[in-house]
N, C-alpha and C positions, 0 to 999 in steps of 0.2 A: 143829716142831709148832705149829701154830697155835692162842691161849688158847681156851678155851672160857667162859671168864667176863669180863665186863662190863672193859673198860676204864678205867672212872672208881678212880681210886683209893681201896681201904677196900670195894669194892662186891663181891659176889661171886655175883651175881647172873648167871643163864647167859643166854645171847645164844641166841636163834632160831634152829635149825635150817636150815631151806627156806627161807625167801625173804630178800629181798635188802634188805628195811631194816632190819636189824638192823647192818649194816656200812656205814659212810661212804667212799664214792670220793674225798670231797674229800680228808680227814684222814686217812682210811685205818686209820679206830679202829674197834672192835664194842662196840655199846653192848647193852644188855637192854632189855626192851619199857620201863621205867621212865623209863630215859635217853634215850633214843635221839631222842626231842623234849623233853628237859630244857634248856631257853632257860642257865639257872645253866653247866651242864657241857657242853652239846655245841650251839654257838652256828651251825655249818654251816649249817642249815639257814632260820636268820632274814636270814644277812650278806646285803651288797647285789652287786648283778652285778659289780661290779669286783673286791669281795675273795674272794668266789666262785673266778671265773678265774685269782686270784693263790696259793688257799690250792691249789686244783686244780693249779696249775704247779708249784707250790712240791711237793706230794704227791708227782708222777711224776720232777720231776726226782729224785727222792732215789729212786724206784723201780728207775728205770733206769739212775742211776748206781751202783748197790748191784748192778744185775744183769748191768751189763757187767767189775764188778770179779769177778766172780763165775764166769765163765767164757772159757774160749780161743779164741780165732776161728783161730786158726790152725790147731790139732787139727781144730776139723769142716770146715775146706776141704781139710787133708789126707787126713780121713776121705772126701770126696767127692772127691777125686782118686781116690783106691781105687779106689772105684766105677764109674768111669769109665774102668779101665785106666791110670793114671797121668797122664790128663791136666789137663795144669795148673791149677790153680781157686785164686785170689785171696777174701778177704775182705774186708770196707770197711776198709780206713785206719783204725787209732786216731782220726786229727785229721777225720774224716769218719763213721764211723760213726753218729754224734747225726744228720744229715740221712738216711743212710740205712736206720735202724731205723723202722719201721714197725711201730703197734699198733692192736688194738681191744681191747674189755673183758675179751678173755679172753685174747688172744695177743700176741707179740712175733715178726716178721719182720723177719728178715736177709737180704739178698741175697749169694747166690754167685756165683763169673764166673768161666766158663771160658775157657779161650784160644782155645777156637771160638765164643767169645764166646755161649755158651748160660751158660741164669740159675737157677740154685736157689734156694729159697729154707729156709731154716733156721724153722721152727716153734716156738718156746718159750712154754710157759703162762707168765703171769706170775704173782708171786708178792707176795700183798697182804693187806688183812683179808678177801678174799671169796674166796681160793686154798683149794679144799678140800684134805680129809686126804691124805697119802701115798699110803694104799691106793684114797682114791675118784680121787688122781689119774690111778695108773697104771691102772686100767679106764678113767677116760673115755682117755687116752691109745691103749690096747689096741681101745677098742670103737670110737675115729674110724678106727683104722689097719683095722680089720674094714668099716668101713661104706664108705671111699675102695673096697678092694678090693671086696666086693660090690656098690658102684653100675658099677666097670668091667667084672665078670665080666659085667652084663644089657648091657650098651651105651652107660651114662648118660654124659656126658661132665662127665668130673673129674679132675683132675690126678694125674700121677700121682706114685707114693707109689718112693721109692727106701732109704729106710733110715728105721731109727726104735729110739729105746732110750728103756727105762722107766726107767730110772733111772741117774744122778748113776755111778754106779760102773761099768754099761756102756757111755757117753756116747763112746768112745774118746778120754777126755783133756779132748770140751766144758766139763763140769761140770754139764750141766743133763740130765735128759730132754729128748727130743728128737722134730719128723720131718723129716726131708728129703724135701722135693718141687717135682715141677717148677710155673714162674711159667708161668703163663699171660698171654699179651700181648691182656690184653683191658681197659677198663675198671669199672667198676662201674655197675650199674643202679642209681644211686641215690633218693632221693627217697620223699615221704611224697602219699598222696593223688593216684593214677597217675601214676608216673614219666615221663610221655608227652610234656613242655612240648616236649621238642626233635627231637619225630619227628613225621614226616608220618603221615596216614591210612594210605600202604601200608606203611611202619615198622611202625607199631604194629599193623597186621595181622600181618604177621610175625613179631614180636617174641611173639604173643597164641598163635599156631597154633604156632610151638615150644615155647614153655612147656606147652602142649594136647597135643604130643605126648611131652613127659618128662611128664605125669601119668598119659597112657596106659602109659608105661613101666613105671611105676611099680604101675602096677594091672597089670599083663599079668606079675607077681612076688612075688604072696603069700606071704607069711609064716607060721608057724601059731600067733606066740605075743604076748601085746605085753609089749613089753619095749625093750633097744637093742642090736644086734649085738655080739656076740663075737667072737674068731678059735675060727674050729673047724677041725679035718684032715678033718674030709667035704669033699666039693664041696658049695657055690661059697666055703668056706672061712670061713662066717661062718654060726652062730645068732642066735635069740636068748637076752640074758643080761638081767642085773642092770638097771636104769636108771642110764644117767649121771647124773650131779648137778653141778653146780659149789659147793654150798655145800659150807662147811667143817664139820666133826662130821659129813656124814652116811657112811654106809659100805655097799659096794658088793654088797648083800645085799637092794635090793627089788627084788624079780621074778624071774624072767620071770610071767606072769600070762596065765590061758589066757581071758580076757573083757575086754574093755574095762570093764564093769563092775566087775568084780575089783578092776580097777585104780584104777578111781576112788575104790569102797569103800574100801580100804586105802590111799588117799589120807586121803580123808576121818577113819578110823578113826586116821592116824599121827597127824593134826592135832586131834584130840580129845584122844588121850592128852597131850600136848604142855601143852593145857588144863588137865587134872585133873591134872596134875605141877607145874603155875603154873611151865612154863618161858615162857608166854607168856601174854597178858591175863591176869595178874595183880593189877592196882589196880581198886577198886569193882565197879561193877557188867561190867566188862567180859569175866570169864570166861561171864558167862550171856549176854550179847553173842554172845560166839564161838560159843559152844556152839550157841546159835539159828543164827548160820549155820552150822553144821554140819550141821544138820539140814536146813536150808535147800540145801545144796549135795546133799545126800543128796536129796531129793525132788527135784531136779532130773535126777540119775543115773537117779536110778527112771525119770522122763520119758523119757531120753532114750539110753536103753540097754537092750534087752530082757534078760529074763534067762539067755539063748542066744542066742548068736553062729553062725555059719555056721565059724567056725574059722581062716575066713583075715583076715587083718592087715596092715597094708602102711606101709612106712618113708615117714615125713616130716619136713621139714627144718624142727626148730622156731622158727627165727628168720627167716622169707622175709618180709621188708623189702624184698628188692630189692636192696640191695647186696651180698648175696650171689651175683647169677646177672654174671658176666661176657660185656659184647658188645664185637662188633668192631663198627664201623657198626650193622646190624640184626639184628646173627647173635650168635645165644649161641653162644657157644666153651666155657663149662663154667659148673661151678654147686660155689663151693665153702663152707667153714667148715660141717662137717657135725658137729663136736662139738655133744654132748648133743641126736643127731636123737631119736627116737620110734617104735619099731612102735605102730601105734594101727588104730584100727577104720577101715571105709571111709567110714565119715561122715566122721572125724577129721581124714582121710588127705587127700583130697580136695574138703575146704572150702575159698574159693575163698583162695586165697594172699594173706599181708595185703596185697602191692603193689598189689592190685586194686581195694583200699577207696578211694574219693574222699573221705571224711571221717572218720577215727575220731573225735572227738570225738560226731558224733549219732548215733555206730553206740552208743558206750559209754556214752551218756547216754541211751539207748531210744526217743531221738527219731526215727531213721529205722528203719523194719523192712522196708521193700521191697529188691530187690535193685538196687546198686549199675548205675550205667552198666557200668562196670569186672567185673560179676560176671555181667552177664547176656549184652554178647560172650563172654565166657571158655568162656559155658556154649553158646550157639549153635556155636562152632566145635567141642565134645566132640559135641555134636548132631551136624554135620558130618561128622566125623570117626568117625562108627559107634560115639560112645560115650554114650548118653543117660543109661546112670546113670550116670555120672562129670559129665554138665550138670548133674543136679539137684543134686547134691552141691555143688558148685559156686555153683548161684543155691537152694538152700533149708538149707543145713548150716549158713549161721552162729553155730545157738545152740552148736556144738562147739567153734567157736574163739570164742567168749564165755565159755564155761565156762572153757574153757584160759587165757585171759589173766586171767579174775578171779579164779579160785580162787586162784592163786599171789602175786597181784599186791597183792591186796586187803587193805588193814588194816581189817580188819570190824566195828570200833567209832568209826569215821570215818563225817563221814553224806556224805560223797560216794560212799563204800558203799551206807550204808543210803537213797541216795537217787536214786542215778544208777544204777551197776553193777547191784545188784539188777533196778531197772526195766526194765533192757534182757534180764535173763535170763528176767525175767516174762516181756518182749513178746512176747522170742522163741521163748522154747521151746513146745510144741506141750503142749496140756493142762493149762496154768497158767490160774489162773481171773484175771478179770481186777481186781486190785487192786493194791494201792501196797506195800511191805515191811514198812511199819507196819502194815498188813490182814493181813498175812503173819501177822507176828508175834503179834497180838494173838488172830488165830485156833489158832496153834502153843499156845499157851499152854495154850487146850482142848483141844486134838487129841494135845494128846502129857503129859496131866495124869498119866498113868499112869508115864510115862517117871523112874526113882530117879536119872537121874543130871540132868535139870531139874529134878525137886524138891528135892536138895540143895544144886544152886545156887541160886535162888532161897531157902532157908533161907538159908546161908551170905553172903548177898547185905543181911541185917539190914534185912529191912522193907521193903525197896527196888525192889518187883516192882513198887506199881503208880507208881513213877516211868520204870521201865522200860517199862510200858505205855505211858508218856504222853511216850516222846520226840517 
């Protein structure tokens, strides 16, 4: 079971919930909002790019050598022999396995080899400061195995899924939870800022009108609830359930939610409470910080979420970078890592993919608000292709995936918050007046005079509001 209290010695101080700086990749320690930029105690974050890269190597080696002592390679190639009718399936070599494990933030991949020389691949979460609880594991475990299956029951193309166990004790002998699935022989679309350097004009046409027809996909397969799939015994063998998470502490008990609004609400309302329990911005004036943007992200919901929905909802893949979608030459072959997707609203759903941005940095700094090179093809071929509301979605929904990336992202008593992020939700959102977050705020102050849980911060805050005014 993973602490739920600060790692600094003597401290006991709880660590953050939901978002990810509360836990270090490098050192692999969880600090409390206090620590966590403490120069004295948790030094990660000032060192220079060499020791950086070394304390980082240093981290994983000890990762992944604790996780290969940890389980059997022989057990799950025999367990995939099984499956396969008893045909023979080898696992990497002891003295070879370090080149053949493959990871990303969330995962570890093994490869399997059959004697007809076909290739599985072995799935394991990895296990770190940012590995959530037992129970929220085995749902997001339960709910990718639910969403693999329902993107294959519509037609979507994604690997497929051959075995999977929730836990250490069903494992047949592994030691780990598990899924078994087939490798796809395709590479990765990778890259920031259109993936396109190394495709021709009619590549990238191609490349643009399949991705345009899995969002048709994807719209032509409503949902009724937002949430993240389940396994259910109806057809097509999956609802929606709870929301995945990958943080640690949280448990697998928010949602399903019949609005997107809902959703956001009780987003917004877990992150408040969080506040007024000082498990987070707890030093000076930063609980009334928080609090303001809360309210701040709450007025943006209002914006940009009616208070009725049409009912239907539809699954999105919430880390589309790009490396996620595998091509052969021009041809996607599949589109995978669908842990912790999203049912979300059609605005949500269907905003334009981040692979399509030519520059996050003037998206997130509110410098650019017209639509991307990259978002207004995307949106001509759904034109095309007989789907016009799915183009606007596409070249006018960005303030949805603005909202998505800051709310979580954002440490809201930083002024690249209070001075970039904000600005671009102003820019973008539809119905914000036009001023700066400081205009925001200073006007909130009036507007929500009545509000007991602003004016107790602010008491509680010792005189300190009209310094708050005058950041």
């Amino acid at each position: 079971m993973l602490p739920e209290n600060c790692s600094i010695e003597g401290c006991a101080g709880a660590v953050e919930r939901e978002y990810g700086w509360s836990s270090c990749e490098t050192c692999d320690l969880l600090f409390c909002y206090a620590h966590r930029l403490d120069k004295e105690h948790h030094a990660c974050p000032w060192c220079s790019d060499e020791e950086f890269v070394e304390r980082m190597g240093t981290t994983r080696i000890e990762e992944f050598a604790l996780f290969l002592d940890t389980i059997d390679l022989d057990a799950i190639a025999a367990r995939a022999s099984t499956l396969r009718n008893g045909m023979p399936c080898t696992a990497p070599d002891p003295d070879e396995v370090w080149s053949s494990l493959e990871h990303g933030g969330y995962n570890i991949l093994l490869p399997l080899t059959f004697a007809d020389d076909t290739t599985w691949l072995v799935r394991v979460r990895r296990q770190n400061s940012r590995t959530a609880s037992p129970d929220m594991s085995r749902h997001n475990l339960l709910s990718e195995v639910a969403t693999y299956r329902w993107l294959a029951s519509i037609g979507y193309p994604v690997p497929r899924l051959f075995d999977y166990a929730t836990d250490a004790d069903d494992s047949h002998g592994f030691g780990k939870p598990y899924i078994l699935m087939e490798k796809l022989n395709g590479k990765a679309f990778e890259g920031k800022s259109m993936p396109f350097e190394d495709y021709d004009d009619a590549s990238r046409d191609h490349i643009l009108r399949q991705a345009a027809h899995l969002h048709i996909l994807l719209a032509n397969n409503p949902l009724p609830a937002v949430g993240s799939l389940i396994p259910s015994e109806s057809s097509p063998g999956a609802v929606p359930g709870p929301m995945s998470d990958s943080s640690p502490g949280v448990a697998p008990d928010f949602g399903p939610f019949p609005s997107a609004r809902a959703f956001w609400n009780a987003r917004i309302d877990r992150k408040i409470h969080d506040i007024l329990a000082k498990k987070l911005y707890s030093h000076g004036s930063d609980a009334l910080d928080a609090y303001l943007a809360m309210l701040f992200f709450r007025e943006q919901v209002a914006l940009l979420f009616p208070d009725r929905d049409d009912g239907e909802h539809y699954l999105r893949h919430m880390d589309d970078k790009g490396d996620h979608i595998l091509i052969q030459g021009s041809k996607i072959i599949g589109v995978v890592d669908w842990e912790y997707s999203r049912i979300v609203s059609k605005a949500e759903a269907f905003s334009a993919p981040l692979w399509l941005y030519d520059d996050f940095q003037s998206i997130y700094s509110g410098a650019e608000t017209s639509p991307t090179s990259g978002e207004r093809q995307f949106a001509n071929i759904l034109t095309e292709m007989g789907r016009p509301d799915l183009a606007a979605c596409a070249e006018r929904e960005r303030p949805y995936h603005l909202l998505e990336q800051v709310f979580p992202c954002a440490d809201v008593t930083q002024d690249w918050f209070k001075e970039q992020y904000t600005s671009a939700l102003l820019a973008a959102v539809p119905g914000n007046k036009e001023q700066s977050y400081q205009e925001w705020k200073e006007n909130a102050f009036l507007r929500y005079a009545n509000d007991e849980v602003l004016r107790r911060l602010v008491q509680e805050n010792d005189g300190r509001t009209e310094g708050t005014h005058g950041e």
